[in-house]
C-alpha positions in Angstrom: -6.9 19.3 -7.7 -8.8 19.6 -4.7 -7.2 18.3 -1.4 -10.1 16.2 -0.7 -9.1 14.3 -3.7 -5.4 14.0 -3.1 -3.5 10.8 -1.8 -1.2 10.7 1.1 1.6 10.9 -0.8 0.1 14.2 -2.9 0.3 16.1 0.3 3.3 15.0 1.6 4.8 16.2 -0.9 3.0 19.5 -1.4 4.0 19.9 2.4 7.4 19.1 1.9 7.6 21.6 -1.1 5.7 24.6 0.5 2.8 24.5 -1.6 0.5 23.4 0.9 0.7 23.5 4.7 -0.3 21.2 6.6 -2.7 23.6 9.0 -4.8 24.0 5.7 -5.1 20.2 4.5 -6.2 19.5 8.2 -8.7 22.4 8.4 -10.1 21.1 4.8 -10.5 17.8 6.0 -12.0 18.9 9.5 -14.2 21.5 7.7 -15.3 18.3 5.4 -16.0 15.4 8.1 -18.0 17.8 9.9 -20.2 18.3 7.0 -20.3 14.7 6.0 -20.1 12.6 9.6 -24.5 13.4 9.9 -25.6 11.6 6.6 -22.4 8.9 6.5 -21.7 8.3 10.6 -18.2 7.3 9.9 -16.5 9.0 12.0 -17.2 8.2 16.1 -14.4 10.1 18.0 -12.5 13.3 16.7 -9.1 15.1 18.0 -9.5 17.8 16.1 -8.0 20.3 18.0 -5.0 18.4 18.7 -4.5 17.7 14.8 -5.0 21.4 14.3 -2.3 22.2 17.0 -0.1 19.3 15.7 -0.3 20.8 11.8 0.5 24.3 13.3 3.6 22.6 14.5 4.6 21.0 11.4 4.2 23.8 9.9 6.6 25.8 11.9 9.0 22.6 12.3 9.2 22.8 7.9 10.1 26.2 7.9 13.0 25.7 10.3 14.0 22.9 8.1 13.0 20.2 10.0 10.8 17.7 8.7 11.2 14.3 9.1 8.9 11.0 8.1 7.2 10.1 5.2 3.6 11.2 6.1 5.1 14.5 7.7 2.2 16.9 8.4 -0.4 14.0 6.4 -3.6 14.4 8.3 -4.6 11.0 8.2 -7.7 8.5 10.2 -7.4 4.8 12.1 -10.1 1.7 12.6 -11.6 2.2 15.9 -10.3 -0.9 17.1 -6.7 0.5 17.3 -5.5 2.5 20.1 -4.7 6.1 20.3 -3.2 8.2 23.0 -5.5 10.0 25.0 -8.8 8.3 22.6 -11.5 5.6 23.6 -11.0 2.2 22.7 -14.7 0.8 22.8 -15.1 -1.6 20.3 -18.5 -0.7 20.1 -19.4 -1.6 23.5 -22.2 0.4 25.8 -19.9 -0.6 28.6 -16.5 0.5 27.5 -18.2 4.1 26.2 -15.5 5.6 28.4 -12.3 3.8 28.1 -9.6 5.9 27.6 -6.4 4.2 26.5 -2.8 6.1 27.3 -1.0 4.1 24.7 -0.6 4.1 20.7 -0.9 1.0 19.2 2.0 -0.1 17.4 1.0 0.8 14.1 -0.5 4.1 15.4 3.6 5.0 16.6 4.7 4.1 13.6 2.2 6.4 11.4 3.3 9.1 14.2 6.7 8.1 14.1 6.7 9.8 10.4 4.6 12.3 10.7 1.4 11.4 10.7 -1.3 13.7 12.0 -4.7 11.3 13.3 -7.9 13.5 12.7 -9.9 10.5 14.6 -11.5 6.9 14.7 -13.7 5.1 12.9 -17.0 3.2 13.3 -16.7 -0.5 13.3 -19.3 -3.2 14.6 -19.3 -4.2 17.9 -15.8 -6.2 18.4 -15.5 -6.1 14.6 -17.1 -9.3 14.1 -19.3 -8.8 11.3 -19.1 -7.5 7.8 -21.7 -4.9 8.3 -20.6 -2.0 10.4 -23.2 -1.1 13.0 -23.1 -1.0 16.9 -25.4 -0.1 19.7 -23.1 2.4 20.6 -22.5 4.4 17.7 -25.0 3.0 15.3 -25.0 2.5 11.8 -23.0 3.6 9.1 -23.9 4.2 5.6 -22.6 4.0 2.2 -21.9 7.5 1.1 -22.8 6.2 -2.6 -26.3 5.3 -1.5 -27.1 5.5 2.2 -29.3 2.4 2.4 -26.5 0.2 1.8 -24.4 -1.8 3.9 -20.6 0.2 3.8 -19.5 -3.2 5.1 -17.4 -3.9 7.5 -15.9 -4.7 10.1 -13.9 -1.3 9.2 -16.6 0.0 7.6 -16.6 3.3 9.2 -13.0 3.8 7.5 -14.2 2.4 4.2 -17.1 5.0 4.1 -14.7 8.1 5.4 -12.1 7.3 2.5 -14.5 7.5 -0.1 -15.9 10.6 0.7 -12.5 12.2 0.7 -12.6 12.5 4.8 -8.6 11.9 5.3 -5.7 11.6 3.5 -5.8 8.0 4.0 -6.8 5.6 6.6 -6.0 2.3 8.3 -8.3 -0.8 9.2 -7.5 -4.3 9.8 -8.7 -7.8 7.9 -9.6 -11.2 9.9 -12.1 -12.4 7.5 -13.0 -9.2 4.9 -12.7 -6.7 7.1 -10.2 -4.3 5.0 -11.4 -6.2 1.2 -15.5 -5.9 1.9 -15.6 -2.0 3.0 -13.0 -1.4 0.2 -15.3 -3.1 -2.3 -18.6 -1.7 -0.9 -17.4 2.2 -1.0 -15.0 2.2 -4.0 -11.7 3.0 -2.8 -8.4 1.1 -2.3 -7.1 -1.4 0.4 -4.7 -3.5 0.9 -4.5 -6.7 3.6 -1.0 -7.8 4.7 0.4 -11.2 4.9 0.8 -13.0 7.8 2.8 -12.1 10.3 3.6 -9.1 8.5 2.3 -6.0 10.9 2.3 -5.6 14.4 -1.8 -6.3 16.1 -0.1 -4.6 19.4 -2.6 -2.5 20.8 -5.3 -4.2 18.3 -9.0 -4.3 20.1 -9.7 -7.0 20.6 -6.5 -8.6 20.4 -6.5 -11.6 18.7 -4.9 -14.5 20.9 -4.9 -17.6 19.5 -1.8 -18.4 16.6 -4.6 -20.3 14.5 -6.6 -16.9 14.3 -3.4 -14.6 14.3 -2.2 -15.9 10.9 -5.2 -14.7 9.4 -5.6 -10.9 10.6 -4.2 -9.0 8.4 -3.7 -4.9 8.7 -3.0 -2.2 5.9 -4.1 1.2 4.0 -7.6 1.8 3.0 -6.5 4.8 0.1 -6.9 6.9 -2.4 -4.7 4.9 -4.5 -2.4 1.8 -4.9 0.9 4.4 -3.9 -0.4 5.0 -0.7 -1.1 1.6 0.4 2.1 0.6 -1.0 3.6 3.3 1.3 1.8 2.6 4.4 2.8 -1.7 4.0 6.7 0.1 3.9 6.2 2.0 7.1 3.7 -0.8 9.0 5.4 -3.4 8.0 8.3 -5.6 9.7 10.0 -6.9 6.4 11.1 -5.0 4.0 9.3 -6.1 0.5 11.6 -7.3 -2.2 11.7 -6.2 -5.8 9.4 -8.7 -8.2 9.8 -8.9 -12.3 5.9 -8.5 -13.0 6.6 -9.7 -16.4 7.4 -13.6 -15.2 4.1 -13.6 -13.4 1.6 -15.4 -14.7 -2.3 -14.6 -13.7 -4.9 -17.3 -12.3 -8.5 -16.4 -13.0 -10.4 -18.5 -11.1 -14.0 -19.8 -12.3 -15.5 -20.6 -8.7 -19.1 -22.0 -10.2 -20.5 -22.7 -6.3 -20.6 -19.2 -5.5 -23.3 -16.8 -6.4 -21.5 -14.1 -9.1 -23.9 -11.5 -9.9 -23.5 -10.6 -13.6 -21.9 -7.8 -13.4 -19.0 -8.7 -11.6 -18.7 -11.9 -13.1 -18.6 -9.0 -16.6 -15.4 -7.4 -15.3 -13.8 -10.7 -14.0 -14.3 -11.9 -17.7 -13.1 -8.2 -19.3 -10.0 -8.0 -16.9 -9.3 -12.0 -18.3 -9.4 -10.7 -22.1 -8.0 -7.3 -21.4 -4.5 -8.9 -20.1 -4.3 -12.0 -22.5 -1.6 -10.1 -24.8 0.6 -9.7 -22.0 0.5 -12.1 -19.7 0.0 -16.0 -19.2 -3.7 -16.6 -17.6 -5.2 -19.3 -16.5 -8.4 -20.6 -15.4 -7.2 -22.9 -12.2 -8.6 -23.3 -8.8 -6.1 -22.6 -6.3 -5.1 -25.5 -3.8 -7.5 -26.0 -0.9 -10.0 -23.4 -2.2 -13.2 -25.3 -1.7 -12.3 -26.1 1.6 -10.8 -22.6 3.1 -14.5 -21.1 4.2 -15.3 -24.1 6.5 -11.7 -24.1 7.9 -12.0 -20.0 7.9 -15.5 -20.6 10.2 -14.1 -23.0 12.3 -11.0 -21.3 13.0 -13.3 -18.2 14.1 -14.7 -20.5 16.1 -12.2 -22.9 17.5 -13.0 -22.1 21.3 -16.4 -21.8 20.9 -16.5 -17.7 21.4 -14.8 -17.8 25.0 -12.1 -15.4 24.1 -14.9 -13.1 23.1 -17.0 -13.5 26.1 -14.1 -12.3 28.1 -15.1 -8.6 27.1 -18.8 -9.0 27.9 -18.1 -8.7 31.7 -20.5 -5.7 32.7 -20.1 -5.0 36.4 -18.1 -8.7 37.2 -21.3 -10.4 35.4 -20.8 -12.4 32.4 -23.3 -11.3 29.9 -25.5 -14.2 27.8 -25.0 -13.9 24.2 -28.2 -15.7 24.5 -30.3 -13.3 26.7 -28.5 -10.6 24.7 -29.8 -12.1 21.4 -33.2 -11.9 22.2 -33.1 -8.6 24.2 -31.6 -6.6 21.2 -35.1 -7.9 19.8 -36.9 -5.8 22.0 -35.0 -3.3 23.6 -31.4 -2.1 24.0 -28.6 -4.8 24.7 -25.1 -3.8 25.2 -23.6 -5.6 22.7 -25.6 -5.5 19.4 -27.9 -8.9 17.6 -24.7 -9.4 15.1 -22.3 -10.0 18.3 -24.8 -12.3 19.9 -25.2 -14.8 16.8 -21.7 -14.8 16.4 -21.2 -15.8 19.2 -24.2 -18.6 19.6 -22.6 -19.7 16.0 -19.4 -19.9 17.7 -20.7 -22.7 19.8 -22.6 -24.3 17.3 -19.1 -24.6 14.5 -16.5 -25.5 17.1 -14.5 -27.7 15.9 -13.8 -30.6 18.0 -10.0 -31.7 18.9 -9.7 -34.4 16.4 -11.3 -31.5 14.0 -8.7 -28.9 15.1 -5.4 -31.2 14.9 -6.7 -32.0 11.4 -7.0 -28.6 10.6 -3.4 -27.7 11.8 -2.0 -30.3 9.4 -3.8 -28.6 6.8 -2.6 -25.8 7.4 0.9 -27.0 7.9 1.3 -28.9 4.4 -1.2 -26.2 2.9 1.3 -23.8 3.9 3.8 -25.4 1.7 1.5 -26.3 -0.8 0.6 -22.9 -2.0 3.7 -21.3 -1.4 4.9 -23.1 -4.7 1.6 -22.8 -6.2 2.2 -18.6 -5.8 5.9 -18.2 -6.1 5.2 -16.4 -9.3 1.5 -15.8 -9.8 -1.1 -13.5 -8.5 -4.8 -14.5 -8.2 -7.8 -12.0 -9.4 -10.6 -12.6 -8.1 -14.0 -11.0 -6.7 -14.3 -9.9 -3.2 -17.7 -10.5 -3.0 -20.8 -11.7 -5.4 -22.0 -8.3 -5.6 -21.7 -4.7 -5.0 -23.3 -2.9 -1.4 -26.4 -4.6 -0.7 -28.9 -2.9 1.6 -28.3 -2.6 5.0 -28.7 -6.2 6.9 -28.7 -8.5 3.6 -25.0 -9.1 4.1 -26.1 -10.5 7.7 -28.6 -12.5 6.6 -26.0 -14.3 3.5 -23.3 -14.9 6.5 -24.7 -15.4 9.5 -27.3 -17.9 8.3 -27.1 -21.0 10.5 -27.7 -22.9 7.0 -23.5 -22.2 6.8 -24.5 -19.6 3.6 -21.6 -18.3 4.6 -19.9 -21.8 2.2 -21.4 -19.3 -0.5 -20.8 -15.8 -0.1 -17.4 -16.4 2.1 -14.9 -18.2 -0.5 -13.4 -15.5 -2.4 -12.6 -13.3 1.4 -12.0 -16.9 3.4 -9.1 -17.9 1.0 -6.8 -14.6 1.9 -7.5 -15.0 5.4 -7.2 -18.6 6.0 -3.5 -18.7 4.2 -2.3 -15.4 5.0 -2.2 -13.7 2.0 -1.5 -10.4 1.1 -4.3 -9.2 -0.8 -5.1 -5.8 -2.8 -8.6 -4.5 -3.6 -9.3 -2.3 -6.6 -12.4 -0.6 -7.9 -12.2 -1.7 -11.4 -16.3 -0.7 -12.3 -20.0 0.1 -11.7 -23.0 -1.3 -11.0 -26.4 0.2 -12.8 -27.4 1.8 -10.0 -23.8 3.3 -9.6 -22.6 1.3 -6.4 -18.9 0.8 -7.0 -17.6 -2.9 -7.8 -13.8 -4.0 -7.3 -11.3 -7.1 -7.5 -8.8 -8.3 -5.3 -5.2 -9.5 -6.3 -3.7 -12.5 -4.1 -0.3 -13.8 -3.9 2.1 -15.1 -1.5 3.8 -13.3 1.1 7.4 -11.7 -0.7 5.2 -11.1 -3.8 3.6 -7.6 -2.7 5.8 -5.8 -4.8 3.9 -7.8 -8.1 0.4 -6.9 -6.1 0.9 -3.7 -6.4 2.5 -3.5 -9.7 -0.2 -4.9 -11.4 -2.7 -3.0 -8.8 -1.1 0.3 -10.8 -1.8 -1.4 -13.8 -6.0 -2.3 -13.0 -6.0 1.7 -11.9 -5.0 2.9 -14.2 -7.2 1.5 -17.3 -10.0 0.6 -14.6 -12.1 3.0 -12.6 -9.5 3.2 -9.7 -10.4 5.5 -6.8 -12.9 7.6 -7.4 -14.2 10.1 -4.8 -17.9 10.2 -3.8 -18.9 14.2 -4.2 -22.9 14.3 -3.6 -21.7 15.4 0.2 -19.6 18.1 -0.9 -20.6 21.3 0.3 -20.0 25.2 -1.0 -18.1 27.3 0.8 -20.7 29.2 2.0 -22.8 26.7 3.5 -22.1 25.8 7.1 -21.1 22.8 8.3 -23.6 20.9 10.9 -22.2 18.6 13.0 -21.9 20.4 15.9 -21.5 17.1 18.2 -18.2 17.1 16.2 -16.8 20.4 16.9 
């Protein structure tokens, strides 16, 4: 098996065991991103001498007999949005092009902390607020299984890397799709925690208010369902308890509002009849369902975008998402269009304070609510109507201020808005060959039945499956010199 195609946990333990070192998985996957990084733009800031350094030192340290961590030697890639020694923290911003940052973020020590070796960061849109990854600072970046389609985002760059094979495995973080939509979009595996879960220190940009904080969610984007259940054990706080998949019963939800296209609505229905024998399923719509996106929005929005101005100071001026808006139309603005109408829409869907009070007892007796309703079942579901659109269509179904988003949003909003852990497998095709997935929901305690049955959907399903039409021989030279 090629390297490319191996897990985390493949070449941890091929490390461990001596039949691979660590200085030649790194150099494969270096070797590979710069061949890739010109057609796919996934990757925005390298260490690659560091992680070559670093797996020399492994290297040594495991033939003295000293290896320690799970991901020891395990060249591996983070979200932009999380900080890394010594790397930029940008968010996609013209003005922050050269902010350094001289401290890990917590879940960047902890990946270190067992051995982790980080080959670089990943494109995201500006301030990861929109599920199309693009950014006047690093651009756009495409879907490795057809390059004019959206790779979605906001950790897009990480989806797109993954399923070309770029890293062992990587790390992105979820507020409203951010982890499930690239996972979906480029066919590979990702997992969102539950609330409260994972650390968001050192998180760009951090996330302030508790309303919005129960919804961010941070996890693997893999190879495979092992790895993300690996990563949850070192990122997260709790230590997940053992579930009996076999008293689980499965809701199928039939959501007839939303948009399916047929072909995902096809594997929902083939995943239902495949799994009749052995489990209990049932077509149900979970509680407060129909009216999670509109809480979802106005949560986003629930200080009408101030929080988010705070990082469009240029010079002590406070930018205009207005003036921005309509300058991106004709010439470079810092921050990109996207940003801009998030931010006008923030303004537009604040909720007022009767609005928000009602929304916290929601959430309060909602909380309760679909605790019992998940204590033993997992939801599969779509993550979105269809595969990878083009570039920009997934703008136009969200961002419309006709609130589209009611449409295209329910099957993401619902994970967010309650917290829930959620796991994102490729489970088919589209025609034209773009990669189509479902997510499986529970409650927070249950991620031990998520990824059981996540084993089960990858292993008669599609799974992971890497995207090759990049790969090069070994005697063609890789380009990307601005990576070097």
């Amino acid at each position: 098996m090629s390297i490319l195609d191996m897990d985390a946990s493949q070449i941890a333990e091929q490390i461990k065991t001596g039949k691979l070192t660590s200085e030649k998985a790194t150099a494969t996957y270096i070797n590979h991103l710069k061949a890739i990084n010109p057609s796919i733009n996934c990757l925005v800031e390298n260490r690659f001498k560091l992680a070559e350094k670093e797996a020399k030192e492994a290297d040594r340290l495991l033939k003295e007999g000293k290896t320690k961590g799970r991901l020891f030697g395990v060249p591996i890639s983070v979200k932009e949005c999380f900080n890394v020694e010594g790397m930029k923290t940008t968010g996609g911003l013209i003005h922050r092009k050269d902010h350094v940052v001289q401290e890990d973020a917590e879940v960047v020590k902890r990946l270190k902390s067992e051995g982790a070796i980080i080959l670089g960061k990943t494109n995201t849109p500006s301030l990861c607020y929109c599920q199309e990854t693009v950014n006047p600072l690093y651009g756009t970046t495409n879907n490795p299984w057809d390059v004019t389609c959206s790779s979605g985002g906001s950790s897009g760059g990480e989806g797109a890397l993954i399923s070309v094979g770029g890293a062992a495995v990587g790390i992105g973080a979820d507020i409203g799709g951010s982890i499930r939509i690239p996972s979906h979009f480029n066919g590979i595996i990702g997992f969102k925690s539950g609330n409260g879960q994972i650390s968001q220190e050192g998180n760009y940009p951090y996330i302030e208010y508790e309303e919005q904080q129960r919804m961010l969610g941070i996890g693997a984007m893999a190879k495979s369902v092992e790895d993300t259940r690996l990563i949850n054990g070192i990122l997260a706080d709790s230590k997940t308890r053992e579930n009996d998949l076999s008293s689980f019963e499965l809701i199928v939800p039939q959501f007839y509002p939303c948009p399916l296209g047929v072909e995902t609505g096809r594997l929902i229905r083939t995943i239902k009849e495949d799994f009749e024998t052995d489990f209990s399923i049932k077509t149900d719509e979970p509680p407060h369902f129909s009216d999670s996106t509109l809480i979802w929005q106005q949560l986003m929005s629930l200080d009408g975008g101030v929080a988010l101005r705070k990082h469009l100071l240029v010079n002590d001026k406070q930018l205009s998402p207005y003036v921005e808006f309509l300058r991106s139309k004709v010439s470079t603005s810092d921050i990109h269009a996207y940003l801009s109408w998030a931010m006008i829409g923030m303004r537009l869907f604040k909720p007022s304070r009767r609005r928000l009070n009602q929304i916290k007892e929601i959430l309060k007796t909602g909380d309760e609510r679909i605790g019992r309703y998940l204590d033993r079942r997992l939801i599969v579901m779509p993550v979105y109507h269809s595969p990878a659109p083009t570039h920009g269509t997934i703008y136009k179904e969200v961002f419309s201020i006709q609130k589209t988003f009611l449409r295209y949003l329910p099957y993401i909003s619902y994970g967010n808005v309650w917290g829930l852990p959620s796991l994102t497998i490729p489970v088919g095709e589209s025609a034209k060959g773009l990669p189509i997935a479902v997510q499986i929901m529970s409650a927070t305690g249950n991620e031990d039945a998520i990824f059981k049955f996540g084993e089960q959907l990858e292993k008669k399903y599609r799974g992971y499956q890497r995207c090759t039409k990049y790969d090069q021989s070994e005697d063609q030279k890789a380009p990307a010199a601005h990576l070097a």
